[in-house]
NUMAR-136876 format. One record per residue (C-alpha): x, y, z; residue number from 1. Coordinates in nm, 3 decimals, always signed. Layout:
N
<atom u="X" v="Y" w="Z" seq="NUM"/>
...
***
This chain:
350
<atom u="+8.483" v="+11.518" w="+10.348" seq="1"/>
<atom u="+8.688" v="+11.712" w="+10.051" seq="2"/>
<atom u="+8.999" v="+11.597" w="+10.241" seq="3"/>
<atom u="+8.904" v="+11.225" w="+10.260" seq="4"/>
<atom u="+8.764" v="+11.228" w="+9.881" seq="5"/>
<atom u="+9.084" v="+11.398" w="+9.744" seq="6"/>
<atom u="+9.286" v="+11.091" w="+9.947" seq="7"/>
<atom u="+9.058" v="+10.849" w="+9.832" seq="8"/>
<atom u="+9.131" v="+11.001" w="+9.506" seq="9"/>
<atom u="+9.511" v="+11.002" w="+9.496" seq="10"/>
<atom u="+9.548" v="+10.624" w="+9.706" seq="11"/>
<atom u="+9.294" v="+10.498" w="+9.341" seq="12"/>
<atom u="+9.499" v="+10.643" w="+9.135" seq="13"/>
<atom u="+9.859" v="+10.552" w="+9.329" seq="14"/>
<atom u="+10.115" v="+10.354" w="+9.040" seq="15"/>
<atom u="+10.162" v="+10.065" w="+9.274" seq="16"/>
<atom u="+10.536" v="+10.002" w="+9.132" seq="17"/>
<atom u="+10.408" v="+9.660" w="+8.891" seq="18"/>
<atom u="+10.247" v="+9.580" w="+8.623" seq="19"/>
<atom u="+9.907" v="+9.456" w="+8.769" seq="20"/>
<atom u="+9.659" v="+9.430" w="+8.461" seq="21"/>
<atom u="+9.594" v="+9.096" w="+8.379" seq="22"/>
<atom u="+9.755" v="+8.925" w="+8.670" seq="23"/>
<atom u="+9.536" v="+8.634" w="+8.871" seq="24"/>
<atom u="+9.633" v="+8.454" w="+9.207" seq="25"/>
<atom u="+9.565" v="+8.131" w="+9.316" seq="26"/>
<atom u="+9.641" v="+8.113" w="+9.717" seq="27"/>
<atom u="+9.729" v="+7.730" w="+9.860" seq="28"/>
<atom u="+9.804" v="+7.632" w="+10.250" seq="29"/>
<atom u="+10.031" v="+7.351" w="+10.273" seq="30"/>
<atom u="+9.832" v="+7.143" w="+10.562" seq="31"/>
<atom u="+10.168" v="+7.116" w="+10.879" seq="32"/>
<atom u="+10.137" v="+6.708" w="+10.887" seq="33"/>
<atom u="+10.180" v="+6.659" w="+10.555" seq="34"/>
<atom u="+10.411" v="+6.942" w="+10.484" seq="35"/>
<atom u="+10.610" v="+6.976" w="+10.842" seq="36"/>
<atom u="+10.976" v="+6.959" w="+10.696" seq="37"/>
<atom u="+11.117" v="+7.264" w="+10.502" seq="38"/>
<atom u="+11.266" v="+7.027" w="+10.251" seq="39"/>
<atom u="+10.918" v="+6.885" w="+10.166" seq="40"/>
<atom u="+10.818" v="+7.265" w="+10.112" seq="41"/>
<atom u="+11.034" v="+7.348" w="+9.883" seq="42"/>
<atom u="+11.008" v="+6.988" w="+9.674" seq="43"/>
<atom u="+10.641" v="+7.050" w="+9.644" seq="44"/>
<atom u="+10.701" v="+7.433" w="+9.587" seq="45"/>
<atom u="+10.926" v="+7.354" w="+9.267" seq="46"/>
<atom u="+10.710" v="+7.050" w="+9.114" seq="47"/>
<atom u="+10.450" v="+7.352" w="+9.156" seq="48"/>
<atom u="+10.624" v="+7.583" w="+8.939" seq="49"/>
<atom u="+10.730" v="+7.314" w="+8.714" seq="50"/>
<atom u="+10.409" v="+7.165" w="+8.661" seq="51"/>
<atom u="+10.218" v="+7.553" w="+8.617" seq="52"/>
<atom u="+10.441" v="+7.618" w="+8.417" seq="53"/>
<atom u="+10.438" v="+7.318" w="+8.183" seq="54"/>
<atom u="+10.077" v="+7.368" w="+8.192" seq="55"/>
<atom u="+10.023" v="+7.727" w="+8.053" seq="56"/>
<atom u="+10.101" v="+7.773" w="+7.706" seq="57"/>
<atom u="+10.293" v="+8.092" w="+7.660" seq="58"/>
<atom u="+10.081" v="+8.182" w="+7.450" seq="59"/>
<atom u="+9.824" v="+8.204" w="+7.717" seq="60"/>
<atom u="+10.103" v="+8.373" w="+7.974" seq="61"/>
<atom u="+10.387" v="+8.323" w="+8.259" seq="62"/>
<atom u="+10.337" v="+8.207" w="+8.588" seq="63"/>
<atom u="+10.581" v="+8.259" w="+8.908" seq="64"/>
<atom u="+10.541" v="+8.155" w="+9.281" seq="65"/>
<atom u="+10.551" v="+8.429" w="+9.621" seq="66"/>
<atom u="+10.439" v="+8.411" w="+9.963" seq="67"/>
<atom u="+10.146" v="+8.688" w="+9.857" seq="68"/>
<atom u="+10.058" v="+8.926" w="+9.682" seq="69"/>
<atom u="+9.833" v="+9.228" w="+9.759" seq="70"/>
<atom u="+9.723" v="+9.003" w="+10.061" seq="71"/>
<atom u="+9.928" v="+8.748" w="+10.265" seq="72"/>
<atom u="+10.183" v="+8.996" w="+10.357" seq="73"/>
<atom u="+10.464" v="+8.940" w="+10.637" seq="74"/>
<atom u="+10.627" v="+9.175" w="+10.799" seq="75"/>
<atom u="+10.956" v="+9.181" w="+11.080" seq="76"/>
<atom u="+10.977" v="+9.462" w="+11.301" seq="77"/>
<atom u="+11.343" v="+9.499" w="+11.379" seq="78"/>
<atom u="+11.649" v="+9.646" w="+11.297" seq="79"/>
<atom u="+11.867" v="+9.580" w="+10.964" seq="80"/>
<atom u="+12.220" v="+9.604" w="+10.986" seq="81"/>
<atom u="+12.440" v="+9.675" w="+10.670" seq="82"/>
<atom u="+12.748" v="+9.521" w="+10.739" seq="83"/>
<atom u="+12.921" v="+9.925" w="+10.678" seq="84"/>
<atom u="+12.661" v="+10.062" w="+10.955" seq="85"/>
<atom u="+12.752" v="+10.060" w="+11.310" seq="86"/>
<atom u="+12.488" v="+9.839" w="+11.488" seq="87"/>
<atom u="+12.436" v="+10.159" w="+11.749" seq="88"/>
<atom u="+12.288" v="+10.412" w="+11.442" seq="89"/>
<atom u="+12.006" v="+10.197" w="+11.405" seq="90"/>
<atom u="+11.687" v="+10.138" w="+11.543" seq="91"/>
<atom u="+11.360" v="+9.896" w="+11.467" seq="92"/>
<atom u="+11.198" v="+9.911" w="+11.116" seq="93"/>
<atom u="+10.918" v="+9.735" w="+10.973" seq="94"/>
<atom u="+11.011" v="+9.580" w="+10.713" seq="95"/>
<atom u="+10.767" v="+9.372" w="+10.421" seq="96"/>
<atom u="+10.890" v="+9.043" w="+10.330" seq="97"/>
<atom u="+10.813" v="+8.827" w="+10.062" seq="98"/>
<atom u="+10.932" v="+8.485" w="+9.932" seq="99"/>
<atom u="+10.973" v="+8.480" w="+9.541" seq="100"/>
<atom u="+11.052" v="+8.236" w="+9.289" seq="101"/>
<atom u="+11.306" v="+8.303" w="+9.028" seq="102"/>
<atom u="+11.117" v="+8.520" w="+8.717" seq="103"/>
<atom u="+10.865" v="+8.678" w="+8.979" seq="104"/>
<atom u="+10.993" v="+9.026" w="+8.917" seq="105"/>
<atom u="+10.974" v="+8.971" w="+8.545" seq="106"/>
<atom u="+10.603" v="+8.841" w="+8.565" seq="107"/>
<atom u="+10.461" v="+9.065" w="+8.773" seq="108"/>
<atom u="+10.622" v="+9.383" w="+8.557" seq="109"/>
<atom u="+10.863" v="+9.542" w="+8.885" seq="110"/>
<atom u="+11.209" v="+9.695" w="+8.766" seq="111"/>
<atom u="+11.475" v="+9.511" w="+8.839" seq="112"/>
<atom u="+11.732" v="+9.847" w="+8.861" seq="113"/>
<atom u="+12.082" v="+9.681" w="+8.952" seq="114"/>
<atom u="+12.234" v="+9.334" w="+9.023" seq="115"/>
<atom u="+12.055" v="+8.963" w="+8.928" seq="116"/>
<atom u="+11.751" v="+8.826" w="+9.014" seq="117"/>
<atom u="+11.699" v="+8.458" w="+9.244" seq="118"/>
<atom u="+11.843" v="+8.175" w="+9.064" seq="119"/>
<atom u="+11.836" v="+7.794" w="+9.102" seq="120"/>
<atom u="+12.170" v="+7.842" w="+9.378" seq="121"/>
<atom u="+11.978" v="+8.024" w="+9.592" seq="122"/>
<atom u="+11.848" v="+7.702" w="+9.801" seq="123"/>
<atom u="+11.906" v="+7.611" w="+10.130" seq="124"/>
<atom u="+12.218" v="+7.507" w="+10.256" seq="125"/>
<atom u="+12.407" v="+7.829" w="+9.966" seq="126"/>
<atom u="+12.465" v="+8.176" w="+10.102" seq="127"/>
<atom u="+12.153" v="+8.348" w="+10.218" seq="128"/>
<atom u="+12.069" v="+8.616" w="+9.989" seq="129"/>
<atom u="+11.820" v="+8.930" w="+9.962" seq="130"/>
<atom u="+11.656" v="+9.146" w="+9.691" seq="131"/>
<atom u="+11.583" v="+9.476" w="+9.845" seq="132"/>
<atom u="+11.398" v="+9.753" w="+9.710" seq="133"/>
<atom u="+11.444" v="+10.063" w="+9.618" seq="134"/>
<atom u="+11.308" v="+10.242" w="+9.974" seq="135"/>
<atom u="+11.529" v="+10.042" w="+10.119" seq="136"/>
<atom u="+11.869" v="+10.187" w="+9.930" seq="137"/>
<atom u="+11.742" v="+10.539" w="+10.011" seq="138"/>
<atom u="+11.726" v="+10.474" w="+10.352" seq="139"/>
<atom u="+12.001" v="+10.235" w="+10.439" seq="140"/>
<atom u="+12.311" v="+10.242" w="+10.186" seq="141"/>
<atom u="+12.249" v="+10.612" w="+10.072" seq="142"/>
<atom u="+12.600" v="+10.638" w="+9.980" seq="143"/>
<atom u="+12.736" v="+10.284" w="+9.865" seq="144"/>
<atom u="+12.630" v="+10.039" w="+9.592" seq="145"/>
<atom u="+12.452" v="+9.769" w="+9.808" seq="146"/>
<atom u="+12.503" v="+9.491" w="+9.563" seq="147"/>
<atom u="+12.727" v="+9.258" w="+9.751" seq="148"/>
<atom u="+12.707" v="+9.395" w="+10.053" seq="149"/>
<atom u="+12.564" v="+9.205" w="+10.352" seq="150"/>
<atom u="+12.346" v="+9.303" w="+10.619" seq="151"/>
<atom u="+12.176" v="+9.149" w="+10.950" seq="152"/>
<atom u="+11.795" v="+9.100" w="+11.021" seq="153"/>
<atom u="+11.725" v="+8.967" w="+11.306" seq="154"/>
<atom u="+12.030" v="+8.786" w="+11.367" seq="155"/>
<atom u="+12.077" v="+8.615" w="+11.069" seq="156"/>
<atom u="+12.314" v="+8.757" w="+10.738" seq="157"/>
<atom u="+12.227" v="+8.796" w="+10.395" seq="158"/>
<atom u="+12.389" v="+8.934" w="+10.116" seq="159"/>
<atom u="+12.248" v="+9.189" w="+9.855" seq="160"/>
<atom u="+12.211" v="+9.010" w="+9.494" seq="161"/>
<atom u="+11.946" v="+9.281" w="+9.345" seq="162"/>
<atom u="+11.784" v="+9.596" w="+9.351" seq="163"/>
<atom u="+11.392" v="+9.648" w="+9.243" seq="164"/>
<atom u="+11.119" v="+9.895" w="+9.214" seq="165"/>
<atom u="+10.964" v="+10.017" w="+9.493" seq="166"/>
<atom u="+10.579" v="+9.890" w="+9.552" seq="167"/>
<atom u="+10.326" v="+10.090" w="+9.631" seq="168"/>
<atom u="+10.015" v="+9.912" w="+9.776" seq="169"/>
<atom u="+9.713" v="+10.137" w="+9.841" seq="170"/>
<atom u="+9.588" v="+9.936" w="+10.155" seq="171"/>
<atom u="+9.927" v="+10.031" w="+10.330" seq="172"/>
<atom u="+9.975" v="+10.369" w="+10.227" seq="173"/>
<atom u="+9.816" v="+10.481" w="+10.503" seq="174"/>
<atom u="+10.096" v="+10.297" w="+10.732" seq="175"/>
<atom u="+10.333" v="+10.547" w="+10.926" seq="176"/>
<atom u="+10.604" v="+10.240" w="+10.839" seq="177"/>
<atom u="+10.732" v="+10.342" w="+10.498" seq="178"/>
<atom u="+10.757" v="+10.094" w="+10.178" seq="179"/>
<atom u="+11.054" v="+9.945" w="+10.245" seq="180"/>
<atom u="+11.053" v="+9.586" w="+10.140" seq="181"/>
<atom u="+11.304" v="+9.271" w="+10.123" seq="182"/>
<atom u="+11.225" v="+8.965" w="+9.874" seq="183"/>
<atom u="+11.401" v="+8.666" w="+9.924" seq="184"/>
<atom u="+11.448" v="+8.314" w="+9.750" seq="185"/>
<atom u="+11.143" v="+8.069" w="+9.862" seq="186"/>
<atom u="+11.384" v="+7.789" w="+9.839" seq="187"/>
<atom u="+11.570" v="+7.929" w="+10.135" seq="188"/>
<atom u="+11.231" v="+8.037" w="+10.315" seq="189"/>
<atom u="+10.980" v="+7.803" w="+10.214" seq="190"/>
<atom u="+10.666" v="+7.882" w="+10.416" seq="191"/>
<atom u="+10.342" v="+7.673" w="+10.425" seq="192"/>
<atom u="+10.143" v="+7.953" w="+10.219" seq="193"/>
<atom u="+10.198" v="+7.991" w="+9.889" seq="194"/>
<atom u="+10.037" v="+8.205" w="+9.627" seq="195"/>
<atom u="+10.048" v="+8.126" w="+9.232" seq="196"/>
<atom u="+10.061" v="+8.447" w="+9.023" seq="197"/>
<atom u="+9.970" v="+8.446" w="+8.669" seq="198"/>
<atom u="+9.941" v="+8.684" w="+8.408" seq="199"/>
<atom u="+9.695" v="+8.566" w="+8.154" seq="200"/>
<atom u="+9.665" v="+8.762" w="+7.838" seq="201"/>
<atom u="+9.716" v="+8.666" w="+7.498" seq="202"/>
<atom u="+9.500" v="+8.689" w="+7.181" seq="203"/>
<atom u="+9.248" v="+8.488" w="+7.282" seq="204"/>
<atom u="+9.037" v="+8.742" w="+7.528" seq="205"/>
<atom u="+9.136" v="+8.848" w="+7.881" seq="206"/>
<atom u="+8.814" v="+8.638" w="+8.031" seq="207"/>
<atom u="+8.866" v="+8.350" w="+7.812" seq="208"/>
<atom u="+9.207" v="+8.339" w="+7.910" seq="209"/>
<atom u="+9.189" v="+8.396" w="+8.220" seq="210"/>
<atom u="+8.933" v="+8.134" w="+8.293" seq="211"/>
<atom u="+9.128" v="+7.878" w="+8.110" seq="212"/>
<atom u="+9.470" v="+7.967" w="+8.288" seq="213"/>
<atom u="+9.290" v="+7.886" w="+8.625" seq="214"/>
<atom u="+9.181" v="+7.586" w="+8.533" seq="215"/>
<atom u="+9.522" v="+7.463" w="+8.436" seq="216"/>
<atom u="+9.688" v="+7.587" w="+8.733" seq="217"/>
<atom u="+9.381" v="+7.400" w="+8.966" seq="218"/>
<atom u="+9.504" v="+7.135" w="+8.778" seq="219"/>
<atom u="+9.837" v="+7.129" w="+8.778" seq="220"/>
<atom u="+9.772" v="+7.133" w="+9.151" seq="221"/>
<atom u="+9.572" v="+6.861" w="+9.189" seq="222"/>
<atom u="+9.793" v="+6.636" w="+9.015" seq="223"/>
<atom u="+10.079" v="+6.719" w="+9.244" seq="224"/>
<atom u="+9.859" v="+6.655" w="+9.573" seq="225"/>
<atom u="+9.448" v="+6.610" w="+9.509" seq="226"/>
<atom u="+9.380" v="+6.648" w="+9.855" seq="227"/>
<atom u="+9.520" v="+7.032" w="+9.863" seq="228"/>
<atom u="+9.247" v="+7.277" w="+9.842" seq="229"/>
<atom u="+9.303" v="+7.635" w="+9.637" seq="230"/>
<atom u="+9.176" v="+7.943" w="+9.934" seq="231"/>
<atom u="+9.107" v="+8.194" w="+9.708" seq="232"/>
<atom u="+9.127" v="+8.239" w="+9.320" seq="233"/>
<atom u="+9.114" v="+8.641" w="+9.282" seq="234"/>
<atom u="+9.200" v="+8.902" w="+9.017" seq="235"/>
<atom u="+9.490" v="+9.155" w="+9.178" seq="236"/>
<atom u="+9.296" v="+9.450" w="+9.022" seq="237"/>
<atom u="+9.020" v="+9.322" w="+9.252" seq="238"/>
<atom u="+9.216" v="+9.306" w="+9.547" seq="239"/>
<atom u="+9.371" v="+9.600" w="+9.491" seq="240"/>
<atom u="+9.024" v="+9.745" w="+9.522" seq="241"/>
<atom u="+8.925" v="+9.576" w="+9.804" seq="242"/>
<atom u="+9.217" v="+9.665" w="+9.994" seq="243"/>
<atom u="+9.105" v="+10.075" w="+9.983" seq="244"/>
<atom u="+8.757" v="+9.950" w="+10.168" seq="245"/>
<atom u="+8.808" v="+10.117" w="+10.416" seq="246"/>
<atom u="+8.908" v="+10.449" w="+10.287" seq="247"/>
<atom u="+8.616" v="+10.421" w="+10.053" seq="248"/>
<atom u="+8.389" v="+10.393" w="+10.320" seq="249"/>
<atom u="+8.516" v="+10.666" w="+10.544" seq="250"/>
<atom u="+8.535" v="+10.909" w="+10.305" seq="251"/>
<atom u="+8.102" v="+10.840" w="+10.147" seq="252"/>
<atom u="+8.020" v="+10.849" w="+10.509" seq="253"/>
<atom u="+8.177" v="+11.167" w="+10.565" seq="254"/>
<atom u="+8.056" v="+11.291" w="+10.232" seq="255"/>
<atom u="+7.763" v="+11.194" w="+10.291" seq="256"/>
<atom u="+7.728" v="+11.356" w="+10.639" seq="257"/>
<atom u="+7.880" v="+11.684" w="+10.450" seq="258"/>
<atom u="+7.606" v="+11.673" w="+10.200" seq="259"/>
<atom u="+7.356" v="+11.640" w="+10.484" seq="260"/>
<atom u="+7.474" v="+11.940" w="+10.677" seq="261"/>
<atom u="+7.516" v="+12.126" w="+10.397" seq="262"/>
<atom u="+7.130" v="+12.084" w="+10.279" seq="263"/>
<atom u="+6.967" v="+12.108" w="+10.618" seq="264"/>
<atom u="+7.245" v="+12.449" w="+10.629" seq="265"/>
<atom u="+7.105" v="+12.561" w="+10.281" seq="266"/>
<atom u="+6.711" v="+12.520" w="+10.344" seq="267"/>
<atom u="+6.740" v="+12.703" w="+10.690" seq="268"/>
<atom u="+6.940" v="+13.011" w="+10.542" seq="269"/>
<atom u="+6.631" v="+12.993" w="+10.227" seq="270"/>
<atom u="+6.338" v="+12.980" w="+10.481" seq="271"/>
<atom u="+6.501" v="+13.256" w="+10.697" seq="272"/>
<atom u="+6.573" v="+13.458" w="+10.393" seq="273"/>
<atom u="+6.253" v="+13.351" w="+10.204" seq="274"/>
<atom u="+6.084" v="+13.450" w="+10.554" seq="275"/>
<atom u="+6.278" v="+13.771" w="+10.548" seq="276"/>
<atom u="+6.123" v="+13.870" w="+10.225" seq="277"/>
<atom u="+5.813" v="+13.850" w="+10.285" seq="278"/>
<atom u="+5.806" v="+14.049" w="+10.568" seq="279"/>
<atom u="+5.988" v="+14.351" w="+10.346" seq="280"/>
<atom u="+5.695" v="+14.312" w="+10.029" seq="281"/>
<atom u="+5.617" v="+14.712" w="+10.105" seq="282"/>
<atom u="+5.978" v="+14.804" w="+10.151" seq="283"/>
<atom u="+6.065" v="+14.633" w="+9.840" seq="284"/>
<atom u="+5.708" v="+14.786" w="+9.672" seq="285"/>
<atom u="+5.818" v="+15.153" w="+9.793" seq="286"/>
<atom u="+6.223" v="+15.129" w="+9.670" seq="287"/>
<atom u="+6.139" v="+14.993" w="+9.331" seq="288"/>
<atom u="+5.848" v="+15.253" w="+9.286" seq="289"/>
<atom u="+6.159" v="+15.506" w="+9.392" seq="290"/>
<atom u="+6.366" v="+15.439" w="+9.117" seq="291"/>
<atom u="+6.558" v="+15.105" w="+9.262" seq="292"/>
<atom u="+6.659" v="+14.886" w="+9.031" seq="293"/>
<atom u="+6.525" v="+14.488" w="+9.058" seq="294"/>
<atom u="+6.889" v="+14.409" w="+9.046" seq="295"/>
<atom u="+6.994" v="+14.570" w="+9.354" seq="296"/>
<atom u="+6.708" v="+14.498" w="+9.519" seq="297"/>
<atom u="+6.773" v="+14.138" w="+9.490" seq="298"/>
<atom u="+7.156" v="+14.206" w="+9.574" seq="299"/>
<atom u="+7.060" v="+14.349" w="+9.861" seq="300"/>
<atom u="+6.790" v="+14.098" w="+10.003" seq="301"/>
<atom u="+7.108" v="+13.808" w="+9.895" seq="302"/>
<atom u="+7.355" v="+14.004" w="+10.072" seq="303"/>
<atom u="+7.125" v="+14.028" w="+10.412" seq="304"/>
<atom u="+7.145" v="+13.610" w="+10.437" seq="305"/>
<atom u="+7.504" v="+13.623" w="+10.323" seq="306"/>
<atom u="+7.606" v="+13.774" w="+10.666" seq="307"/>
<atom u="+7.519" v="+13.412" w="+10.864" seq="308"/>
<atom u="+7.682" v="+13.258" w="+10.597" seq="309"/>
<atom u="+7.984" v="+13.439" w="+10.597" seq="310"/>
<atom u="+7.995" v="+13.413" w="+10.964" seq="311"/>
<atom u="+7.911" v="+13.036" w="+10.934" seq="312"/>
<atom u="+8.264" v="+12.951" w="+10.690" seq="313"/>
<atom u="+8.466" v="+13.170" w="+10.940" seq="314"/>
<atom u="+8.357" v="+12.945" w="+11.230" seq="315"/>
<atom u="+8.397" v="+12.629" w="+10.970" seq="316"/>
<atom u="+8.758" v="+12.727" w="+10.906" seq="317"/>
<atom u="+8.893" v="+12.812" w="+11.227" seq="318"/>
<atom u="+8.725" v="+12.491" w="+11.351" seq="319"/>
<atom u="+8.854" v="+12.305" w="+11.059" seq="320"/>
<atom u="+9.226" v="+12.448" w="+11.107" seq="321"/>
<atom u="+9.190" v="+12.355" w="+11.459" seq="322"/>
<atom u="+9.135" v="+11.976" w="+11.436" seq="323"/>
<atom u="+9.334" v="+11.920" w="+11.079" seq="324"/>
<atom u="+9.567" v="+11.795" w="+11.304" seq="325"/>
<atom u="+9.315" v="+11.419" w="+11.374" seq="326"/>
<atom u="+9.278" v="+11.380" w="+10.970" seq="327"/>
<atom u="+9.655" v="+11.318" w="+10.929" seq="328"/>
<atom u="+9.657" v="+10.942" w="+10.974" seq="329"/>
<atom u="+9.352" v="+10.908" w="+10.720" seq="330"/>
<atom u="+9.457" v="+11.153" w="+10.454" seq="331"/>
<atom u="+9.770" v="+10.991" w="+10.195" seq="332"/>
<atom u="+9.956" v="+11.265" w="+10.017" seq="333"/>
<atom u="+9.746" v="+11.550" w="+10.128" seq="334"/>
<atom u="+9.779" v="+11.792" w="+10.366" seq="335"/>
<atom u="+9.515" v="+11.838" w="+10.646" seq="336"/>
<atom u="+9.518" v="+12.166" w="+10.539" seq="337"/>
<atom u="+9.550" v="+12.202" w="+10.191" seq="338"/>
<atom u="+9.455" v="+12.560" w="+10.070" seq="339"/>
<atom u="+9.298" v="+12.430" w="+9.726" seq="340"/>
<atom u="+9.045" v="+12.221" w="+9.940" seq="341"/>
<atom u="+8.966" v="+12.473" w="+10.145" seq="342"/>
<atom u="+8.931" v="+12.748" w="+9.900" seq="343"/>
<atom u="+8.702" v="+12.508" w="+9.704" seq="344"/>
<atom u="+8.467" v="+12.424" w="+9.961" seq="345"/>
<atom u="+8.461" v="+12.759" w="+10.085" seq="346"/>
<atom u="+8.375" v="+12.876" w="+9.755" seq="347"/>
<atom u="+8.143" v="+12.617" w="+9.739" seq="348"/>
<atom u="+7.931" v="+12.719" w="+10.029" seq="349"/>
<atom u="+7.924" v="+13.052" w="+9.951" seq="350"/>
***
């Protein structure tokens, strides 16, 4: 339960590699008749921008397009292929894409580190091109500058134009399939799903703002195409939340199982003790009325139900040691058997 909580812990606390106070999304599903052609995707996508744009003040704050956020994620499970790297060294990857509009990385507060970001070239019909985090540099141009160079995912070529951040998401930090991410230009994939990220601050009051700001992106919707309907408005704090459910649940159930044990644990050893006692009234009568001091007395009466105790954490431990080994997949950044836990809750017990 310590284990789980200290997790729990460090996946709350994780810097998730952007800027996420104050940001709002809007999620939209272009319906396939209307929408079937990728040209008429990426006409609606940029007379979406456009008209969010032109209807938030700045003063109120910026607005960019991606294919998700914290939710809506993609993902391609196969190899990538810098042009440098012979195709036999590597093996399948998942990789998390996303499709950006130009100024995402600036709204949403992730480091650009080295090249350019998507501009109004990248459409279809130009040069595919890639932004690629840094996870991805660490693990597949350790020893070059990957600006300009190209690489191959799943058979098709792009070429490096930028380097960001890393992200960190909570709800896949417990994934054995790293962080390593690729954004690319909507215009060049424009899928039917489309989120609108805004980040709505300003002087007039986070919940003011951020209540107007929705309305004049629902709008600015609406007069593009009133028959589209918005999913899901949420707040990415929110979702950020939502998305550590399920460690949040396993580690109150455990806790709460651990709290169980340990009071059913602690009122057997008192009744057995408390039992103990009063079956030793004389002997305890006779000592003191020797010369023994209350003190050691007590000590020794403590000392008697210490023994099942005692006995009781070496059992825990070895047992503890012994299965560490089935935590691994639910514990992020902490080992199944980290001493500092175990000292604690040993010294806990006792």
């Amino acid at each position: 339960a310590s284990l789980l909580l200290k997790s729990f812990a460090a996946l709350s606390t994780m810097d998730p590699g952007f800027q996420n106070e104050g940001l709002v999304t809007l999620r939209l599903e272009l319906p396939e008749e209307e929408y079937e052609e990728e040209s008429q995707r990426v006409v609606f996508f940029d007379q979406l921008l456009d008209g969010v744009q032109g209807a938030l003040p700045p003063q109120l704050g910026s607005v960019t397009l991606a294919s998700g956020m914290v939710t809506n994620l993609e993902a391609a499970v196969t190899p990538l292929i810098p042009e440098l790297v012979p195709a036999a060294d590597q093996e399948d990857v998942v990789f998390y894409t996303r499709g950006v509009a130009p100024g995402y990385f600036e709204t949403v507060g992730q480091s650009l580190l080295q090249g350019r970001d998507f501009t109004a070239v990248d459409v279809l019909g130009n040069e595919d091109v890639a932004i690629i985090n840094q996870a991805v540099v660490d693990r597949f141009f350790q020893d070059t500058n990957p600006v300009g160079q190209r690489f191959d995912l799943r058979h098709d070529s792009y070429r490096v134009v930028g380097v960001v951040e890393s992200v960190h998401l909570p709800g896949l930090a417990q994934s054995r399939f790293g962080d390593w991410w690729l954004y690319f230009p909507y215009r060049q994939t424009p899928e039917r799903g489309i989120t609108i990220i805004a980040r709505l601050g300003g002087d007039g009051g986070a919940g003011v703002n951020r209540a107007a700001g929705v309305d004049l992106a629902k709008e600015a919707v609406w007069a593009i195409d009133p028959s589209l309907a918005i999913q899901r408005v949420a707040v990415v704090d929110d979702l950020l939340a939502e998305s550590l459910d399920e460690q949040r649940s396993n580690a109150l159930l455990m806790a709460l199982f651990a709290l169980t044990a340990l009071t059913l644990g602690a009122v057997g050893i008192y009744g057995v003790v408390a039992y103990s006692v009063s079956q030793r009234i004389r002997e305890i009568g006779i000592r003191l009325a020797l010369g023994a001091s209350s003190g050691g007395v007590v000590l020794k009466m403590v000392l008697g139900g210490m023994k099942a105790v005692v006995v009781g954490v070496a059992v825990g431990l070895a047992g503890a040691w012994l299965l560490a080994t089935h935590l691994t997949t639910l514990l992020h950044q902490v080992s199944p058997r980290d001493p500092l836990v175990l000292g604690a809750v040993t010294a806990g017990i006792l």
